[in-house]
MOPAC internal coordinates of N, CA, C and O (Angstrom, degrees):
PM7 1SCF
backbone

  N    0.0000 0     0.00 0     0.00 0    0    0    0
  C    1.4374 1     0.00 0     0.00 0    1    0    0
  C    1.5181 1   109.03 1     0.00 0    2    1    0
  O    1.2310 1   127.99 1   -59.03 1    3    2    1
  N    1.6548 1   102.22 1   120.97 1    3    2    1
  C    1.7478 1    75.78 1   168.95 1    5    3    2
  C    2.0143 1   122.63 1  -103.68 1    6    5    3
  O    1.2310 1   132.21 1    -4.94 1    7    6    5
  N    0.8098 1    94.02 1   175.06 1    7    6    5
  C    1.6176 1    99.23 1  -173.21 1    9    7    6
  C    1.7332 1   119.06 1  -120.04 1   10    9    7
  O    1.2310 1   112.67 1   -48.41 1   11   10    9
  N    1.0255 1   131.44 1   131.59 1   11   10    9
  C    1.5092 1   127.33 1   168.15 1   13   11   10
  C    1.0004 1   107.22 1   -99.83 1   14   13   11
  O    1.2310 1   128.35 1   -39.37 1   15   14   13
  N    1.9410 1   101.53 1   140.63 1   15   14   13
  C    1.1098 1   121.95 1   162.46 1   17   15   14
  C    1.5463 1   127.08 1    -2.65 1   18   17   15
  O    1.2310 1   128.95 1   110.20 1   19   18   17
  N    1.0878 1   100.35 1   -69.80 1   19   18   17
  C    1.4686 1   115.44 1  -172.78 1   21   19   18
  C    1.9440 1   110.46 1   -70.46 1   22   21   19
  O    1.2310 1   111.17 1   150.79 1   23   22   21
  N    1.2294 1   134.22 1   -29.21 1   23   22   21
  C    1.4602 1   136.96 1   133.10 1   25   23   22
  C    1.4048 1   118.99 1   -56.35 1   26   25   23
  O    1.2310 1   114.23 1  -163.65 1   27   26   25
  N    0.7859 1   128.53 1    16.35 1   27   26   25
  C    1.4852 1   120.45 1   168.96 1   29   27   26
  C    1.3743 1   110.05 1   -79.09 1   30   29   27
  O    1.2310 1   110.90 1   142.44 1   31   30   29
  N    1.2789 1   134.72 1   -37.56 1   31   30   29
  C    1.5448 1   138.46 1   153.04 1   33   31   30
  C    1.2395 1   112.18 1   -38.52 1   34   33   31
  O    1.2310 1   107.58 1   135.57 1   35   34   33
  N    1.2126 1   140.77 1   -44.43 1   35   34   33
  C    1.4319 1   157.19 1  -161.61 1   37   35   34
  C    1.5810 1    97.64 1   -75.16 1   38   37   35
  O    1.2310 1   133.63 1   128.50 1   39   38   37
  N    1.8946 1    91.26 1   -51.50 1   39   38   37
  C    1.9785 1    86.35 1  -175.64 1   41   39   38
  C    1.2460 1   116.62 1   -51.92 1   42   41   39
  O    1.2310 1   125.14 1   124.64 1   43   42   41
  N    1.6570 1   107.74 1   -55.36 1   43   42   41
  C    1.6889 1   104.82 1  -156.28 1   45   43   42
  C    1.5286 1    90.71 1   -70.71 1   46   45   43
  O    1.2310 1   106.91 1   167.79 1   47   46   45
  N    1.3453 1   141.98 1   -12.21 1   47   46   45
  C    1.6373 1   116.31 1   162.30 1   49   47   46
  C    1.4529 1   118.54 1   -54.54 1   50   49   47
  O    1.2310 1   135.38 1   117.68 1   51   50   49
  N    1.0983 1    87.83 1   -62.32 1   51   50   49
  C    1.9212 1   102.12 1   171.12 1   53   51   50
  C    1.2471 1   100.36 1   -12.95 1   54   53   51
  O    1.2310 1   123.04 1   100.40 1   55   54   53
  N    1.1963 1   111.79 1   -79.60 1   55   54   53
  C    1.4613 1   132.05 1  -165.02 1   57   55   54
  C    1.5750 1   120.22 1   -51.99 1   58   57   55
  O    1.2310 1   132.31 1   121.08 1   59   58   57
  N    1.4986 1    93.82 1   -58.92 1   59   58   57
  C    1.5044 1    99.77 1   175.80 1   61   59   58
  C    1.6254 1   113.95 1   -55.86 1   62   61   59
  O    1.2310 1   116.41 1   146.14 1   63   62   61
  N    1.5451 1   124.43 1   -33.86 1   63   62   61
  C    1.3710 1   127.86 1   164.70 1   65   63   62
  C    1.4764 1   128.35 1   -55.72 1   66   65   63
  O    1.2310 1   127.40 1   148.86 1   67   66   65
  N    1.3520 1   103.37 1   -31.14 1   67   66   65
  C    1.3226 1   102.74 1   173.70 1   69   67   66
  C    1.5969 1   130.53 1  -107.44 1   70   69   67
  O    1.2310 1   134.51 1  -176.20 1   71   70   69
  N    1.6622 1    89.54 1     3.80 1   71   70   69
  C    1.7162 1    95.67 1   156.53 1   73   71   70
  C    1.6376 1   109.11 1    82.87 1   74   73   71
  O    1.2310 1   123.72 1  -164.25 1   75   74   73
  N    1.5108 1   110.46 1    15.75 1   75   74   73
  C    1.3938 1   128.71 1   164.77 1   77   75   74
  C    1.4377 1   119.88 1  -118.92 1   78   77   75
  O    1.2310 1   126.93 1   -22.39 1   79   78   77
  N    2.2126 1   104.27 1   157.61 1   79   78   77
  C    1.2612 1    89.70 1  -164.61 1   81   79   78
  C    1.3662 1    99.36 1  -101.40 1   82   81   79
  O    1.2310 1   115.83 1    -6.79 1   83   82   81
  N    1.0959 1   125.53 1   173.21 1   83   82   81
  C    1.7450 1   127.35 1   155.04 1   85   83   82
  C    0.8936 1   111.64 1  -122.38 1   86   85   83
  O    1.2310 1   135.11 1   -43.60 1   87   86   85
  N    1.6741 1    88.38 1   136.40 1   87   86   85
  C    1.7153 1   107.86 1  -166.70 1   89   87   86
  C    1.7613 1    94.60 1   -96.81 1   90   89   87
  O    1.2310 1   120.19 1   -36.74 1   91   90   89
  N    1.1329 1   117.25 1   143.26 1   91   90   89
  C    1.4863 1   142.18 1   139.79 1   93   91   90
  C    1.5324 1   115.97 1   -43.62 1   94   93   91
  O    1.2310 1   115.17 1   -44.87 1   95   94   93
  N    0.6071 1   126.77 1   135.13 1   95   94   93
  C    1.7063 1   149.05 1   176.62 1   97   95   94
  C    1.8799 1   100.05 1   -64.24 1   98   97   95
  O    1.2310 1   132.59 1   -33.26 1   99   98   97
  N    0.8916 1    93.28 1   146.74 1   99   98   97
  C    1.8970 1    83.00 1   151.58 1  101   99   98
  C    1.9811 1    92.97 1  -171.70 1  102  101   99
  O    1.2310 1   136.90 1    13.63 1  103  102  101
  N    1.0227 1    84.88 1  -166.37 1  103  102  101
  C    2.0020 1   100.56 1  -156.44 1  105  103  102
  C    1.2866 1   115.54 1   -59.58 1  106  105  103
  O    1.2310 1   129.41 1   159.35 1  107  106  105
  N    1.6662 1    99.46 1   -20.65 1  107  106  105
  C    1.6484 1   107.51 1  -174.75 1  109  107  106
  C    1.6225 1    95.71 1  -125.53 1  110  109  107
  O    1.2310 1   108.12 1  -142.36 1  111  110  109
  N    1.2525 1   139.80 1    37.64 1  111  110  109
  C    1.1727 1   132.49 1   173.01 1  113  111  110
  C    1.2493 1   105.30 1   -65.08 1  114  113  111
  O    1.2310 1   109.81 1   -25.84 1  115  114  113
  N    1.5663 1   136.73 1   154.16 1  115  114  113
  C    1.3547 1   144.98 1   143.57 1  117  115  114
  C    1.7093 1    96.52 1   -75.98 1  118  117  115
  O    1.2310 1   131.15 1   -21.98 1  119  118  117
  N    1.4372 1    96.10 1   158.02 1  119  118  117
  C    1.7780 1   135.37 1  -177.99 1  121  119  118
  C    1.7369 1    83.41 1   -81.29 1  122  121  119
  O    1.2310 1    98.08 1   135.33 1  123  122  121
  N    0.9067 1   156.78 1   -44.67 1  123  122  121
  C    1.3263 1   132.38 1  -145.07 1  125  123  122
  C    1.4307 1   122.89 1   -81.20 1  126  125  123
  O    1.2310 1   123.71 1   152.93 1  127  126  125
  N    1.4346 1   110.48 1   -27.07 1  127  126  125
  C    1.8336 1   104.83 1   157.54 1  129  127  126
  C    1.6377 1   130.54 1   -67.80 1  130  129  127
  O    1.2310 1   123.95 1   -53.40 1  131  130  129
  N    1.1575 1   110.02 1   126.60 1  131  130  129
  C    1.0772 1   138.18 1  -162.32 1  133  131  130
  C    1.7983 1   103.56 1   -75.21 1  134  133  131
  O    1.2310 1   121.21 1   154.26 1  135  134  133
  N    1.7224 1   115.28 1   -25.74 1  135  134  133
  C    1.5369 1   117.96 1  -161.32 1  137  135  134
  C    2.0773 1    79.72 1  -118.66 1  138  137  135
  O    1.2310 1   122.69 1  -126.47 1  139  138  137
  N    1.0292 1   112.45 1    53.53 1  139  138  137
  C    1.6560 1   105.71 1   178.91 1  141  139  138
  C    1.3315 1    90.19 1   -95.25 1  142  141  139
  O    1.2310 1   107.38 1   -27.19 1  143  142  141
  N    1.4120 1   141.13 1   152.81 1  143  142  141
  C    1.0963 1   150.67 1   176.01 1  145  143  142
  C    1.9688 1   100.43 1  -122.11 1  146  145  143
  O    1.2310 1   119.53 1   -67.99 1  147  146  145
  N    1.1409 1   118.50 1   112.01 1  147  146  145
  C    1.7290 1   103.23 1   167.73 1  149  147  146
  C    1.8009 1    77.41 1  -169.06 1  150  149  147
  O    1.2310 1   139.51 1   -12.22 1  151  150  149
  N    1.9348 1    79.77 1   167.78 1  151  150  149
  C    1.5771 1    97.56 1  -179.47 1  153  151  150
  C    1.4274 1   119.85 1   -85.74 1  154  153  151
  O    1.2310 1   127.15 1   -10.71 1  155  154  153
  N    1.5026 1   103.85 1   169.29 1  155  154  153
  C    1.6580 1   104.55 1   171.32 1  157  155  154
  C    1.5854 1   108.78 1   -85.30 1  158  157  155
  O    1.2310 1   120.24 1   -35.78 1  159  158  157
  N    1.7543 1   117.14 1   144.22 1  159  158  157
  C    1.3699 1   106.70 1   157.02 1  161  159  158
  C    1.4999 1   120.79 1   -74.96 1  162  161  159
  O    1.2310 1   129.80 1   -35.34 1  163  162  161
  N    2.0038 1    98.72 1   144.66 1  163  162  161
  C    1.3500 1   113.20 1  -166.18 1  165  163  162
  C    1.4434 1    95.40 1   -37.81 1  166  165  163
  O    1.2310 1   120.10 1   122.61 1  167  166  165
  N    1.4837 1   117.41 1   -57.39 1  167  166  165
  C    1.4163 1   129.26 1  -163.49 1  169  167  166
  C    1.7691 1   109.92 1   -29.03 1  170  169  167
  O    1.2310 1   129.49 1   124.98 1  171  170  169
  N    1.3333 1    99.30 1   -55.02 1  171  170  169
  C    1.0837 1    88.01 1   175.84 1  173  171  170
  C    2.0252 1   137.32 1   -89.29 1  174  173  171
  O    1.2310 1   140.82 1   173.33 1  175  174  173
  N    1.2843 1    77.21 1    -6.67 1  175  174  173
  C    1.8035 1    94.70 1   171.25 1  177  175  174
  C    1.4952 1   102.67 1   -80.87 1  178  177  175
  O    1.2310 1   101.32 1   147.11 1  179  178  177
  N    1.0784 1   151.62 1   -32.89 1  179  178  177
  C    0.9530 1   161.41 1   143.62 1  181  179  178
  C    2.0237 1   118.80 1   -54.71 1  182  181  179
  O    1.2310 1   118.05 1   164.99 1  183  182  181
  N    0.7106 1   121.33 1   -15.01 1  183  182  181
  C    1.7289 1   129.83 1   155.65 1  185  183  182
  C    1.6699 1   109.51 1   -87.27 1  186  185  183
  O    1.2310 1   126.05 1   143.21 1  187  186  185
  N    1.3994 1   105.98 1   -36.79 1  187  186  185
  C    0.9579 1    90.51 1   161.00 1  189  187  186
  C    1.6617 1   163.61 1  -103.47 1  190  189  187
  O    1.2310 1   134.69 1   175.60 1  191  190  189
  N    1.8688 1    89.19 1    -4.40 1  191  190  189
  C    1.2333 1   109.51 1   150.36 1  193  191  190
  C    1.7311 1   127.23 1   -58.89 1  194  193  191
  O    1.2310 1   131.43 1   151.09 1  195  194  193
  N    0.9479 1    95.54 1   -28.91 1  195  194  193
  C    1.7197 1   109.53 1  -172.30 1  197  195  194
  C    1.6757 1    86.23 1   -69.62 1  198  197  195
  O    1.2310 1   123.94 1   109.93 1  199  198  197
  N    1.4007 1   110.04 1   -70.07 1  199  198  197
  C    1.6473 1   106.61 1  -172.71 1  201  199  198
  C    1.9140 1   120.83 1   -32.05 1  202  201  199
  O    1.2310 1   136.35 1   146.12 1  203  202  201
  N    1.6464 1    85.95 1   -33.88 1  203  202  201
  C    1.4676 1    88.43 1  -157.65 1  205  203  202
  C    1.8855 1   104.49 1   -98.12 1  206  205  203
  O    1.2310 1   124.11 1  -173.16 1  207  206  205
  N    1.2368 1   109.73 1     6.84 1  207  206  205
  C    1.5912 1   137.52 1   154.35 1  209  207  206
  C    1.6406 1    95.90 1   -60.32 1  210  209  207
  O    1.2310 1   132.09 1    90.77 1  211  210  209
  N    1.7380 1    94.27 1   -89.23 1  211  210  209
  C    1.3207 1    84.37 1  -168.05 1  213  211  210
  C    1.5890 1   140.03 1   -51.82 1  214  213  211
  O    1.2310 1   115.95 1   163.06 1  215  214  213
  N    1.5631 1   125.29 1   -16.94 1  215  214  213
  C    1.0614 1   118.66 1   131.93 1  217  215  214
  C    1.3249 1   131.16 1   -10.06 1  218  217  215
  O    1.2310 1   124.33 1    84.01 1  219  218  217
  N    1.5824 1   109.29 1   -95.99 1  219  218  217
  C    1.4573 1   118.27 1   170.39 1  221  219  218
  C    1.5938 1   119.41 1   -17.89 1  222  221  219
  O    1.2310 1   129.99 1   149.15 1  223  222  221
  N    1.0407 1    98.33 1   -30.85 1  223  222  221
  C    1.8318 1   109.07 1  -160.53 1  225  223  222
  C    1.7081 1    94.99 1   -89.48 1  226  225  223
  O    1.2310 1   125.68 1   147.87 1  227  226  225
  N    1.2681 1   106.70 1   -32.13 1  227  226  225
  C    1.3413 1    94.38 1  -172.10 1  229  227  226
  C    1.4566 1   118.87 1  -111.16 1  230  229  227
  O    1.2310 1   121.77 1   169.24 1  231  230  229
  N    1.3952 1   114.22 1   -10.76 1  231  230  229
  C    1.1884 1    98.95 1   169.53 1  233  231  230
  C    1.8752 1   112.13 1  -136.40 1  234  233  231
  O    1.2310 1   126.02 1   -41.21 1  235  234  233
  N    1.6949 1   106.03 1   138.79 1  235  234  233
  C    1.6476 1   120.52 1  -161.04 1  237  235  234
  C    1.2584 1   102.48 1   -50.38 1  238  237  235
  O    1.2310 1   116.68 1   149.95 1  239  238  237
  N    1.0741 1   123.92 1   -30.05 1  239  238  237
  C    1.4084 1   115.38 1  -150.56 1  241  239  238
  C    1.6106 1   111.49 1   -90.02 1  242  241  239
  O    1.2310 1   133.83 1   133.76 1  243  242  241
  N    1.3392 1    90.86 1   -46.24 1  243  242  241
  C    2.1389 1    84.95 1   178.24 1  245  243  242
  C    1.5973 1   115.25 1   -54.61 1  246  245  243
  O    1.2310 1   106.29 1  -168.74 1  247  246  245
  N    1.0189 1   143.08 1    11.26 1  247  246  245
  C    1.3095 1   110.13 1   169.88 1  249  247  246
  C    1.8176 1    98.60 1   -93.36 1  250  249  247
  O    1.2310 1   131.89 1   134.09 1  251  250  249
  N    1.1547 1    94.65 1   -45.91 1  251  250  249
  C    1.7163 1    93.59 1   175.58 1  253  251  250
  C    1.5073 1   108.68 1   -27.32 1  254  253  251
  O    1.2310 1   119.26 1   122.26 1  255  254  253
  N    1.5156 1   119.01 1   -57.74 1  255  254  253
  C    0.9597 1   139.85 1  -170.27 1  257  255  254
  C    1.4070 1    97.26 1   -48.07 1  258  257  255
  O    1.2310 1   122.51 1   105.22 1  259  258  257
  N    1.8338 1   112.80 1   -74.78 1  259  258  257
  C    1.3369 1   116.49 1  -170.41 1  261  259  258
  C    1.6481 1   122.86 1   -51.76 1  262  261  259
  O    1.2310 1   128.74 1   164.55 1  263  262  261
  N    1.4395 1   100.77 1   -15.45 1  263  262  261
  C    1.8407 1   103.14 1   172.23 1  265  263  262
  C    1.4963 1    97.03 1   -67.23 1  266  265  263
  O    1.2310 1   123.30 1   108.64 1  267  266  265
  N    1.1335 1   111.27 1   -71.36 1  267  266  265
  C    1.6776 1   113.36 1  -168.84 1  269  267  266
  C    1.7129 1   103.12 1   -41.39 1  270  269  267
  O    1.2310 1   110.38 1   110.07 1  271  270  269
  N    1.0406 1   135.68 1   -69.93 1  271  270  269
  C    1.4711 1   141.64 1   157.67 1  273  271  270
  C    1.5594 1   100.07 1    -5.84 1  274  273  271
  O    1.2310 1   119.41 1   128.49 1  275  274  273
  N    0.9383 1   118.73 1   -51.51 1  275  274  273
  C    1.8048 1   129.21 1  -158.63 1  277  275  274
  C    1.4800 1    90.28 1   -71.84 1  278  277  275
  O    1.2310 1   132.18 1   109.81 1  279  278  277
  N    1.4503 1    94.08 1   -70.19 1  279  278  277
  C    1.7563 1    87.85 1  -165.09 1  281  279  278
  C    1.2758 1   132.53 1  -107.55 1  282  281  279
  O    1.2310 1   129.12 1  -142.44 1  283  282  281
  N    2.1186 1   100.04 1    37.56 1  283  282  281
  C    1.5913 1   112.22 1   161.06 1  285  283  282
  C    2.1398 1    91.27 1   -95.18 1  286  285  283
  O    1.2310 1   121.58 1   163.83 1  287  286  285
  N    1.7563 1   114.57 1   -16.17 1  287  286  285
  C    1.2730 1    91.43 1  -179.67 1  289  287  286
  C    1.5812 1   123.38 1   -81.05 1  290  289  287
  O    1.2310 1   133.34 1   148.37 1  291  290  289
  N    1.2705 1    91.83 1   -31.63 1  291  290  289
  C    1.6255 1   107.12 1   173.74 1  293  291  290
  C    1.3823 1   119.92 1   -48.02 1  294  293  291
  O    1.2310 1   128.63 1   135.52 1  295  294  293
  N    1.5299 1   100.98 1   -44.48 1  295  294  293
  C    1.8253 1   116.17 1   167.59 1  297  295  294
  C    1.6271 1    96.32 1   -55.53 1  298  297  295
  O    1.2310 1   121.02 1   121.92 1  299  298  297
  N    0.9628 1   115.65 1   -58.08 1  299  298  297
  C    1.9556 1   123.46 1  -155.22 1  301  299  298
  C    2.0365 1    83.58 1   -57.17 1  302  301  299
  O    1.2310 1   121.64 1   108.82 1  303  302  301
  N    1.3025 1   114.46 1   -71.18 1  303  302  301
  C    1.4040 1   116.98 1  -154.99 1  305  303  302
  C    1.7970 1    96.53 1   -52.50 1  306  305  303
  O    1.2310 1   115.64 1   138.05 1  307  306  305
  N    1.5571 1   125.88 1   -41.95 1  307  306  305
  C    1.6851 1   109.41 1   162.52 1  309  307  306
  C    1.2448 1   125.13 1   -40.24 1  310  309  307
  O    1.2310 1   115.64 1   144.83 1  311  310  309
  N    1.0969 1   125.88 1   -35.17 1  311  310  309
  C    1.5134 1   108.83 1  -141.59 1  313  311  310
  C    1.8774 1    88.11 1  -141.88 1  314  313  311
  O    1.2310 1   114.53 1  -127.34 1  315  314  313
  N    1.0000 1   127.98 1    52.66 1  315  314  313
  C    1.2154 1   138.68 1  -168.27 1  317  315  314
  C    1.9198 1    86.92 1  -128.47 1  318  317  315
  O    1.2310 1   129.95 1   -31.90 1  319  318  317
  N    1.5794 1    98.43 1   148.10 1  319  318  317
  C    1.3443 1    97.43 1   173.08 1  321  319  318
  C    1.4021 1   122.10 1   -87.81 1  322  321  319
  O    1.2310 1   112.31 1    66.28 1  323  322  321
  N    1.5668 1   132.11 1  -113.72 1  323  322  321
  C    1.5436 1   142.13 1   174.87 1  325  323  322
  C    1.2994 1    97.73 1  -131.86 1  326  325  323
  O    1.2310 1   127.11 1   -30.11 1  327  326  325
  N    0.7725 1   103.92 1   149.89 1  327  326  325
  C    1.8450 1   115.83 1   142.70 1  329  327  326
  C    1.6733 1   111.78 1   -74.20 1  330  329  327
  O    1.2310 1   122.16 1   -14.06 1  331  330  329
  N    1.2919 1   113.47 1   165.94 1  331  330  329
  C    1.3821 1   118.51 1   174.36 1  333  331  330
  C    1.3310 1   113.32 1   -86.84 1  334  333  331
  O    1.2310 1   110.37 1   -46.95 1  335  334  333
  N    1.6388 1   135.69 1   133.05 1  335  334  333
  C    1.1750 1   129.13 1  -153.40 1  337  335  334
  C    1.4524 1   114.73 1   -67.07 1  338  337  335
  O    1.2310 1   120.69 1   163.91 1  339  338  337
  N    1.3783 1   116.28 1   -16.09 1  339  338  337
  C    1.5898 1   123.09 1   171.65 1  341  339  338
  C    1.5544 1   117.93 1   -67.28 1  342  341  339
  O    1.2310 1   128.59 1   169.33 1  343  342  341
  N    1.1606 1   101.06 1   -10.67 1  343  342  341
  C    1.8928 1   105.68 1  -176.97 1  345  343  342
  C    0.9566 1    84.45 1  -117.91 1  346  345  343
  O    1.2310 1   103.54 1   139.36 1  347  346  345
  N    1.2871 1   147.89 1   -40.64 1  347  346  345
  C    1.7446 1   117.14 1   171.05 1  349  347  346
  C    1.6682 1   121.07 1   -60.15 1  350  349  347
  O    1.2310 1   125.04 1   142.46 1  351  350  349
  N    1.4166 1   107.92 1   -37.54 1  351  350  349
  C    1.3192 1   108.97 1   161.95 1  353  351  350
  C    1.5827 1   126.87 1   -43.02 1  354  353  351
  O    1.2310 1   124.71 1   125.88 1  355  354  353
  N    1.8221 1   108.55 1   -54.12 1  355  354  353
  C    1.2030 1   112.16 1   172.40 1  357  355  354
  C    1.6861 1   120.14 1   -82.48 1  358  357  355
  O    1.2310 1   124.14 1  -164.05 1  359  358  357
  N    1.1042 1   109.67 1    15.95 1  359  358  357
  C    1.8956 1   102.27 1   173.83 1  361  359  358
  C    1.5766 1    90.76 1  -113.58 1  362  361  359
  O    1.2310 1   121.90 1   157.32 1  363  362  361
  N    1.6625 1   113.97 1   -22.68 1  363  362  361
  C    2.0407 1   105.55 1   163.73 1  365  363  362
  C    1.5842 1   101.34 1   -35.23 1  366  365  363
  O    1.2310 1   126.35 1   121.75 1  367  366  365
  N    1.3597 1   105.40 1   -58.25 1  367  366  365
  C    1.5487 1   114.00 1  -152.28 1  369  367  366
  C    1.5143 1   114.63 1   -54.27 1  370  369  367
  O    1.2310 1   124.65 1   141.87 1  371  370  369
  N    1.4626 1   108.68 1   -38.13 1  371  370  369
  C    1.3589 1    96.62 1  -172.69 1  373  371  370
  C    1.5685 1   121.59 1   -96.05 1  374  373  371
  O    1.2310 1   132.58 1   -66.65 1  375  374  373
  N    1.6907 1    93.31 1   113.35 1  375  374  373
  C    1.7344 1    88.95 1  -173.16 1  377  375  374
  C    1.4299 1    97.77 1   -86.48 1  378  377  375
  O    1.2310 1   112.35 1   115.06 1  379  378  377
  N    1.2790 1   132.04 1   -64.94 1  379  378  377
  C    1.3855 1   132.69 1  -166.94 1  381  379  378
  C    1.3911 1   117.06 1  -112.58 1  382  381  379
  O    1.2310 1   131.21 1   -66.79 1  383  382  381
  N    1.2810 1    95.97 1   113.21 1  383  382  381
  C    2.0461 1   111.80 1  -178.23 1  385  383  382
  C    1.4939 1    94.91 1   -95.88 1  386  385  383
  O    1.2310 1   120.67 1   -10.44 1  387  386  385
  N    0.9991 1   116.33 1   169.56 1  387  386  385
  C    1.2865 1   141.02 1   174.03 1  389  387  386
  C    1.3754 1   115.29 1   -95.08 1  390  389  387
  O    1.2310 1   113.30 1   -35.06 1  391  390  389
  N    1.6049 1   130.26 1   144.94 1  391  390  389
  C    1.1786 1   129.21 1   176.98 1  393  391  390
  C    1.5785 1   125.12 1   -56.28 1  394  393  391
  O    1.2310 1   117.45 1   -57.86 1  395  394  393
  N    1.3935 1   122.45 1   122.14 1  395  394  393
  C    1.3239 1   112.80 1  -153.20 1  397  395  394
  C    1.8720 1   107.71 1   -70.33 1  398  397  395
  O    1.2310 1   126.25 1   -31.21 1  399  398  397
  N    1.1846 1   105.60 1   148.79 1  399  398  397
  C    1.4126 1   115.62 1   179.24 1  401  399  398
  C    1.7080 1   131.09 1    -2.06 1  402  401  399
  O    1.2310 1   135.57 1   118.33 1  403  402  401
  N    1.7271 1    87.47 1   -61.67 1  403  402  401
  C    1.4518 1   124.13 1   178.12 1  405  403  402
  C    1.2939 1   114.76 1   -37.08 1  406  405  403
  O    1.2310 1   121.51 1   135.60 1  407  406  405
  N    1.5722 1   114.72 1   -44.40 1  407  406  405
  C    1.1920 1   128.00 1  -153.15 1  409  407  406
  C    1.4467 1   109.81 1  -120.54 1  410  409  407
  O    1.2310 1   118.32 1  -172.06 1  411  410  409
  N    1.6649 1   120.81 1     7.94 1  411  410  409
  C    1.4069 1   124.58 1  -173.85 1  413  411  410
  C    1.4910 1   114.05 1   -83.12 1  414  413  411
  O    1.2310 1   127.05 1   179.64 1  415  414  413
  N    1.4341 1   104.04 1    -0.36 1  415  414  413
  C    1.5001 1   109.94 1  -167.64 1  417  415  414
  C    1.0470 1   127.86 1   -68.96 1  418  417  415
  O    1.2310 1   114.87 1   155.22 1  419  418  417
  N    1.4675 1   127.34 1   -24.78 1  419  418  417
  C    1.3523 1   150.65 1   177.42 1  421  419  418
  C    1.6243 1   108.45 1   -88.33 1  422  421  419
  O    1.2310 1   114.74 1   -94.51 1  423  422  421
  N    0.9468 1   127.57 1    85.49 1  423  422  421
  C    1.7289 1   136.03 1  -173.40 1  425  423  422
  C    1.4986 1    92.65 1   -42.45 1  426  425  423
  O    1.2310 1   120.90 1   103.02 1  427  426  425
  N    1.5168 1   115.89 1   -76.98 1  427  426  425
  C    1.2208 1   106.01 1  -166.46 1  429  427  426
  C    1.0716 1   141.16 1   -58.17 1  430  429  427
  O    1.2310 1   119.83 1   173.61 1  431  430  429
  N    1.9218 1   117.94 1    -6.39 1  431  430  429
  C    1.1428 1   122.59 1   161.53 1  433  431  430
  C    1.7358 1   122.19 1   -82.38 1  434  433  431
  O    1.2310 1   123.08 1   157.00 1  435  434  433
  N    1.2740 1   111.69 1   -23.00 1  435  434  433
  C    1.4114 1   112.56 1   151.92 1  437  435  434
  C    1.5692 1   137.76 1   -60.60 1  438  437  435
  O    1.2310 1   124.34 1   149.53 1  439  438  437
  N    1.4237 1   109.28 1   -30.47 1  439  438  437
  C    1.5916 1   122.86 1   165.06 1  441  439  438
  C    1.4611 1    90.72 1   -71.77 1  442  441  439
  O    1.2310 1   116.83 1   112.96 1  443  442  441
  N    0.8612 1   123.63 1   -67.04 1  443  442  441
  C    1.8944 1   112.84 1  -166.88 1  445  443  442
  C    1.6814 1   105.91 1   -39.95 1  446  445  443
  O    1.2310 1   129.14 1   117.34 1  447  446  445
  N    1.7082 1    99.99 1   -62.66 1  447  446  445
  C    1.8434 1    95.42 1  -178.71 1  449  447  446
  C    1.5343 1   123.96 1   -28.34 1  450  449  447
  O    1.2310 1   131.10 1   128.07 1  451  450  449
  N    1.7774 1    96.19 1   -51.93 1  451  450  449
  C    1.1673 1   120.34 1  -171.07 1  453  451  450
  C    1.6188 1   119.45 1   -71.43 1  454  453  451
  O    1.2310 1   126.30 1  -179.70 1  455  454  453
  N    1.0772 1   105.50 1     0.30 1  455  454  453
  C    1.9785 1   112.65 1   177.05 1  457  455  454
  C    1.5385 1   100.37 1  -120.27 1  458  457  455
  O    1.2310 1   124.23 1   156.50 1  459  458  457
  N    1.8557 1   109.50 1   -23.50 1  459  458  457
  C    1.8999 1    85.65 1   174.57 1  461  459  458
  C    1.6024 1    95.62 1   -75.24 1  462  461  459
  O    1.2310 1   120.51 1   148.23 1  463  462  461
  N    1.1384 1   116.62 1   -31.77 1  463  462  461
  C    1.7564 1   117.57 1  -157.02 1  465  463  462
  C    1.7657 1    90.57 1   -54.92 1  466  465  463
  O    1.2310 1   116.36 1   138.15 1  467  466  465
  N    1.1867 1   124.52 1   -41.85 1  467  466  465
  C    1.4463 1   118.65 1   172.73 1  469  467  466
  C    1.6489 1   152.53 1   -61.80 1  470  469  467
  O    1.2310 1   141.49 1   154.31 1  471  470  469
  N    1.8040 1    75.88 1   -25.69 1  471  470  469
  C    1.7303 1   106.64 1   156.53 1  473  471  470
  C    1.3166 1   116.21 1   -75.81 1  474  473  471
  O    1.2310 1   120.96 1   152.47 1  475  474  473
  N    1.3921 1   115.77 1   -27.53 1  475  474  473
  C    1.2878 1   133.76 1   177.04 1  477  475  474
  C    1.7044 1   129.13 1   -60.56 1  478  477  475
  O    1.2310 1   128.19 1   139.78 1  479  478  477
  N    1.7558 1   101.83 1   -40.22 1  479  478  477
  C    0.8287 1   123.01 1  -166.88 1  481  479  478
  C    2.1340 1   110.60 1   -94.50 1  482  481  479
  O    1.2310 1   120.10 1   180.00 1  483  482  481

């Protein structure tokens, strides 16, 4: 599942409601937890934006599509409630997660994360 920034308050409710913990990612995580929380590399958010470009390009119908998309989210971001201010507090906290499990497999795309995260910083 992925999550935005801005739902990340929403998660740790999730969580806290259902009486489970979520684990954080870190450098040596294993793929096998299911409640791992970490980010995607750009690398690949970016392969896959491009993919989902070329779409657009090729077929008439998705942008129509992508308007409606636009402004069933715009509806969603109105009428959406809060998070509880303690999970906004704790999604403040986390500036830098680690690349989630899934995606640690490729060494060299983890050294890359790990040198923008430094340009970053």
């Amino acid at each position: 599942t992925l999550v935005a920034g801005d739902e990340v308050g929403f998660l740790f409710d999730l969580y806290l409601y259902l009486g489970k913990n979520l684990v954080l990612a870190t450098a040596g995580s294993s793929g096998t937890s299911t409640d791992c929380f970490g980010v995607l590399p750009q690398s690949y958010i970016d392969t896959q934006n491009e993919r989902i470009n070329s779409f657009h390009k090729l077929n008439c119908l998705l942008p129509v599509a992508l308007k409606t998309c636009k402004n069933g989210f715009k509806h969603y971001l109105r009428s959406r409630g809060y998070p509880a201010a303690e999970s906004v507090v704790r999604a403040k906290e986390l500036h830098i997660l680690a690349t989630h499990p899934l995606f640690q497999t490729d060494s060299g795309v983890v050294e890359q994360e790990a040198w923008l995260q430094q340009l970053h910083s």
